[in-house]
C-alpha positions as CSV (number, residue, x, y, z in Angstrom):
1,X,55.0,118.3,92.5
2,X,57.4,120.8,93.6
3,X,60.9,119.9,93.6
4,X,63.3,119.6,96.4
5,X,65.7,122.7,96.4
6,X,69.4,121.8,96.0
7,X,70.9,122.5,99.4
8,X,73.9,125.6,98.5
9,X,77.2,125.5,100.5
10,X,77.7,128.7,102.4
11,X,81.3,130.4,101.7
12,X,82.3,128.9,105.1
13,X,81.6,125.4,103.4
14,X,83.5,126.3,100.7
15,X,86.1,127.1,102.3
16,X,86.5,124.0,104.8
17,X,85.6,121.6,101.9
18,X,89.0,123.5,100.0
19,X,91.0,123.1,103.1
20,X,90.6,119.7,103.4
21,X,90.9,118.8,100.1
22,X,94.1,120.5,99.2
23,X,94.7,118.7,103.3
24,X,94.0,115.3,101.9
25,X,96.0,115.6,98.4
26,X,99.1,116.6,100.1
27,X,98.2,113.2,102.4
28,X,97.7,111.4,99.7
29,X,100.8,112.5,97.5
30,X,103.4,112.1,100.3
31,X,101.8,108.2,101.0
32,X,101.8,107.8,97.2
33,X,105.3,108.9,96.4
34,X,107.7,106.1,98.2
35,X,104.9,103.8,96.4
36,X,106.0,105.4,92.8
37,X,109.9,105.4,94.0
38,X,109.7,102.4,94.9
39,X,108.4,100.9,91.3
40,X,110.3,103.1,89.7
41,X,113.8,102.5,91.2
42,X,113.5,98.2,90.6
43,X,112.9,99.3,86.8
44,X,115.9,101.5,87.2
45,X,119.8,100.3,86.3
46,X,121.7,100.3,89.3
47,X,123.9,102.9,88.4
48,X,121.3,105.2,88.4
49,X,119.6,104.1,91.4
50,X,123.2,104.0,93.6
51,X,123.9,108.0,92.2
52,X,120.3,109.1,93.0
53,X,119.2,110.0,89.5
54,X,115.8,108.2,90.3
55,X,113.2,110.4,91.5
56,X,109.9,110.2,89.6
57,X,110.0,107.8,86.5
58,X,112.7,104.8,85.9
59,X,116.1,106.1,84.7
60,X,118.1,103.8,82.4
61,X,115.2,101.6,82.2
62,X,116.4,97.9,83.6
63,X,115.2,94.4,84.8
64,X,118.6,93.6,86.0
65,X,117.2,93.6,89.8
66,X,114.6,90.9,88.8
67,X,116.8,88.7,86.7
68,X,119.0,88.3,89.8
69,X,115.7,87.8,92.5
70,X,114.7,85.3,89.5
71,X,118.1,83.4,89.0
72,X,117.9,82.3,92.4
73,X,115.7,78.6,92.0
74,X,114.8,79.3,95.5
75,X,112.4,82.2,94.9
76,X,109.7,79.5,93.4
77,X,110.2,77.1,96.1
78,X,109.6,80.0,98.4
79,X,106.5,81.6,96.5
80,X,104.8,78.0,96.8
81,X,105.6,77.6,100.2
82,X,104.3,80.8,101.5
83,X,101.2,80.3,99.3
84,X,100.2,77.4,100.8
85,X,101.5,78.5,104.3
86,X,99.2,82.1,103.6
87,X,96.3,79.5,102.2
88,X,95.9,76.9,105.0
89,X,97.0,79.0,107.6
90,X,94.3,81.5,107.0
91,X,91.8,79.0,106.8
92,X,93.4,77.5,110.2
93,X,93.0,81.5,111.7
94,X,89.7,81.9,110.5
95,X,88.3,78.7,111.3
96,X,89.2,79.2,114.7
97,X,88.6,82.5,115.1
98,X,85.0,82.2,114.2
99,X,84.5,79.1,116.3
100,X,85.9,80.9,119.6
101,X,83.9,84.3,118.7
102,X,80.2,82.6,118.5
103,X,79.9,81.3,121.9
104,X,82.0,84.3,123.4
105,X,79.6,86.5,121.5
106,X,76.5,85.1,123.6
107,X,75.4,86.3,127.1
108,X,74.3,82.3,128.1
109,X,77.9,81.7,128.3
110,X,78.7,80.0,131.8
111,X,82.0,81.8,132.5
112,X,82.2,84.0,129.5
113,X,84.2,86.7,131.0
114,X,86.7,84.4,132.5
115,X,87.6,83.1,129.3
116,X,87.6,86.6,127.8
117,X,90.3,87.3,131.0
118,X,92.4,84.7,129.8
119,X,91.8,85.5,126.0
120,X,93.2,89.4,126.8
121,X,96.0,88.6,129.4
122,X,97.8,86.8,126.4
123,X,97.6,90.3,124.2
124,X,100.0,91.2,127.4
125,X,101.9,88.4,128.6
126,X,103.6,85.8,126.9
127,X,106.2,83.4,127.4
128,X,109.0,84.4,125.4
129,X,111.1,83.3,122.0
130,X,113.1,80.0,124.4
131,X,110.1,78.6,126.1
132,X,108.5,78.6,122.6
133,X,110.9,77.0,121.1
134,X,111.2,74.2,123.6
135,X,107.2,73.7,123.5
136,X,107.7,73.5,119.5
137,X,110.5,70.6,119.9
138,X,109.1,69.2,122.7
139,X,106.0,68.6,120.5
140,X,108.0,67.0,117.7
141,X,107.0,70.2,115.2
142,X,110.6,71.8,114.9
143,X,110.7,71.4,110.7
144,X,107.9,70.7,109.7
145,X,104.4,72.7,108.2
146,X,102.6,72.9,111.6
147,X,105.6,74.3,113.0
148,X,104.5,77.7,110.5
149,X,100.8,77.4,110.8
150,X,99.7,76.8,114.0
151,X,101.7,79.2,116.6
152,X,99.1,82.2,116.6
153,X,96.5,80.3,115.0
154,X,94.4,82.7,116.4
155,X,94.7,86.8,116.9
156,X,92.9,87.7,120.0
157,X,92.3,91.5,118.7
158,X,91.1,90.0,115.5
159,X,88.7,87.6,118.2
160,X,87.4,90.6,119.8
161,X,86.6,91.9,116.8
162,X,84.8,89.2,115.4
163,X,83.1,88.7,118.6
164,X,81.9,92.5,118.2
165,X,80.2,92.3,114.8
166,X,78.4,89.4,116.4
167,X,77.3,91.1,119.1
168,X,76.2,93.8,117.1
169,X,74.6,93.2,114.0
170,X,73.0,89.3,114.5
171,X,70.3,90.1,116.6
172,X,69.3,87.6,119.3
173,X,66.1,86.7,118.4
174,X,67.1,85.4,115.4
175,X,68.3,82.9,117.2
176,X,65.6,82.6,119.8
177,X,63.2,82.2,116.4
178,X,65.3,79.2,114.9
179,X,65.7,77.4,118.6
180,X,61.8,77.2,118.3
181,X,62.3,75.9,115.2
182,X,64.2,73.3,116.6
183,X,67.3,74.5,115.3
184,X,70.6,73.0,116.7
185,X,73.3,75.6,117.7
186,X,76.0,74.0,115.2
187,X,73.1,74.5,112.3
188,X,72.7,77.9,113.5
189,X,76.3,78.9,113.4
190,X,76.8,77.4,109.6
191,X,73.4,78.5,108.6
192,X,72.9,81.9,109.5
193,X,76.2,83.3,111.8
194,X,78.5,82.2,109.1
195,X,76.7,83.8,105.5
196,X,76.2,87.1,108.0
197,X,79.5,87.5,108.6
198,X,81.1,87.9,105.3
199,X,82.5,91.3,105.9
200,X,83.9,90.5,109.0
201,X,85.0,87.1,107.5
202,X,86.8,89.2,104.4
203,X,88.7,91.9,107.4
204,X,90.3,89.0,109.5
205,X,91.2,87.4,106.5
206,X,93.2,89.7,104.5
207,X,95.0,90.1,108.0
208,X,95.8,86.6,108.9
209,X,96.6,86.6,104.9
210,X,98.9,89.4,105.2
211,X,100.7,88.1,108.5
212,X,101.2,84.8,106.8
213,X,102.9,86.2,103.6
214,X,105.0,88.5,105.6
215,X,106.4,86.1,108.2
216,X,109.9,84.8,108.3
217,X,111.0,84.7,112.0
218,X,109.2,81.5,113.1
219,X,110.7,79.9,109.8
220,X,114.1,81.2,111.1
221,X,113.7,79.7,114.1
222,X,111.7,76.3,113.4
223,X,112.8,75.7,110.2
224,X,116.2,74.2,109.0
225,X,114.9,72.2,106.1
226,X,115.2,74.7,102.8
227,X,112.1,72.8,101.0
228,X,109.9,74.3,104.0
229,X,111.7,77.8,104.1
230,X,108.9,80.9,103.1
231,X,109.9,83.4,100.2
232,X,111.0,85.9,102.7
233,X,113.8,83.8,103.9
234,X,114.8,83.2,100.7
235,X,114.7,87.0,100.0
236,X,116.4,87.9,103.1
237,X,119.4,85.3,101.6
238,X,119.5,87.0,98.4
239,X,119.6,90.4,99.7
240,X,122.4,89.6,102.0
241,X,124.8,87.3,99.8
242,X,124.7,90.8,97.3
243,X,126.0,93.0,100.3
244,X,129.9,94.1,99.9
245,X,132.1,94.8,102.4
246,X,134.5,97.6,100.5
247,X,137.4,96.9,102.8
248,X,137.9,93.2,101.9
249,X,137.8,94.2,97.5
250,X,140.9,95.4,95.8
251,X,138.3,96.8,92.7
252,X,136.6,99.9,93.4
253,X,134.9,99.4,90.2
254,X,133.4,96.2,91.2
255,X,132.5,97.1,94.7
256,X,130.7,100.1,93.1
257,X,128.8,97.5,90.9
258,X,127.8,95.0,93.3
259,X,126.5,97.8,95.3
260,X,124.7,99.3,93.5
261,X,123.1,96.0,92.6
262,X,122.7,95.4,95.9
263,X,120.4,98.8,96.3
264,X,118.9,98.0,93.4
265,X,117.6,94.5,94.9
266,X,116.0,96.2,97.7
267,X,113.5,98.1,95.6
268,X,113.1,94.7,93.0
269,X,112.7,92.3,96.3
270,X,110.1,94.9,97.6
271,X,108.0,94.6,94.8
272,X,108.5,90.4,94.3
273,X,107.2,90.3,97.8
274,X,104.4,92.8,98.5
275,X,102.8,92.6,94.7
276,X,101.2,88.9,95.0
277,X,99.1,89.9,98.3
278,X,98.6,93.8,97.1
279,X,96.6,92.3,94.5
280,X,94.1,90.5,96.5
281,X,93.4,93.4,98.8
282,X,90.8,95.2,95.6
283,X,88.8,92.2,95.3
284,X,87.8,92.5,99.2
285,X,88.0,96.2,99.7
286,X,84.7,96.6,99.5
287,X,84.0,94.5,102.9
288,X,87.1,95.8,104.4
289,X,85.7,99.1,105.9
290,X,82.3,98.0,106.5
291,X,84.2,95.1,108.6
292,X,86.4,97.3,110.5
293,X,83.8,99.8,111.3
294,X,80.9,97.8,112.6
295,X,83.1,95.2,114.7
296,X,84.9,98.0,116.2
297,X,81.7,99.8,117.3
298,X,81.3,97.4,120.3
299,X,84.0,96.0,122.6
């Protein structure tokens, strides 16, 4: 049996493959830098990170910028609350998301494109931060859990999305074949729809996960009770009570101290913040392309 004969790259491969990889590097190096700056400047003291000596590797090696994130009792109410904000409202976004995606995925639909009309026209029109607010209070939701979880309970590009993959990779007679079965549409939907849409399941996820953690200005405006208030709130507080105004201290020496602590919280807070939910993006990485790839192909 003769074997196959390995396929040679021409010099004019060679030279593109070189091209793009010394292309890609330099891509990759200026997107990894502020990454390594970052780390290294909230392990920094904050002398060295208010004079610039930070640049590659921590100088003066410090955890004074985490002590003073940690000192605050705050920061573990806020870590629990914007877990279980991130948890339930994700599985509020997602719940939803897949419910409204089935039956707009499916041609029988009476009216389908009407409700995909009024689906879109919200992705343009809206009615503004005051009329909000007065629906919130008007509802009785101003301070409490809801009041975080369920405005944009559901993304409509992350609907049209979902409603894509759908579309595109569960073929209709699979459900033509269970209907003969006898098959009810709800069984079909848990059944089937639901185990074959992991990796779309995993994409909208980490995003409705990563719009939860993030969030802080529907807690600034619904929220007033500080056993409610999200880790970003609590953050933002932090970061501001450090600021100085130079003009109002009589000691240069401690103005120069308290700022540079007050740089030096910036890099520690962006770490506190960003790490928790960074962490959970590896274990679904592997779903994340294939999601974003194959839902997109179809609009």
């Amino acid at each position: 049996m003769e074997k196959t004969a390995a396929i040679k790259n021409t010099k004019e491969d060679t030279i593109f493959y070189t091209v793009v990889f010394i292309v890609v590097s330099l891509i990759f190096l200026v997107v990894l830098y502020p990454i390594v700056y970052v780390i290294s400047a909230s392990f920094s003291s904050p002398a060295a990170v208010s004079t610039g000596k930070v640049v590659l590797w921590p100088v003066e090696f410090s955890l004074e910028g985490y002590k003073a994130v940690f000192a605050n009792k705050d920061v573990l109410i806020g870590y629990r609350n914007t877990l279980f904000y991130t948890v339930f409202g994700t599985f509020i976004n997602v719940a939803i998301t897949m419910l409204a995606a089935y039956p707009l995925s499916r041609g029988d639909i009476v009216g389908r494109r009407y409700i995909l009309f009024f689906f879109t026209f919200t992705m343009l029109f809206n009615g503004g931060m005051i009329p909000s607010y007065m629906v919130m209070r008007d509802l009785h939701l101003l301070n409490t859990v809801w009041a975080i979880v369920l405005p944009g309970a559901i993304s409509v590009y992350n609907l049209m999305v979902t409603r894509s993959f759908i579309e595109s990779n569960i073929p209709r007679e699979l459900m033509e074949a269970t209907q003969v079965d006898g098959c009810s549409d709800f069984r079909y939907f848990f059944t089937f729809i639901l185990p074959l849409s992991k990796s779309v399941i995993a994409v909208i996820t980490l995003f409705y996960a990563v719009t939860h953690w993030n969030a802080y200005f529907n807690a600034l405006l619904y929220l007033d009770d500080r056993n409610l208030f999200p880790l970003q709130l609590f953050l933002r507080e932090i970061l501001i009570n450090n600021q100085v105004d130079a003009s109002t201290a009589a000691d240069q020496a401690f103005v120069d101290a308290k700022q540079g602590l007050a740089d030096l919280l910036k890099y520690s807070l962006i770490i506190v913040s960003t790490l928790p939910i960074m962490c959970v993006y590896p274990f679904i990485q592997k779903y994340f392309v294939k999601g974003v790839m194959i839902g997109s192909v179809k609009g």
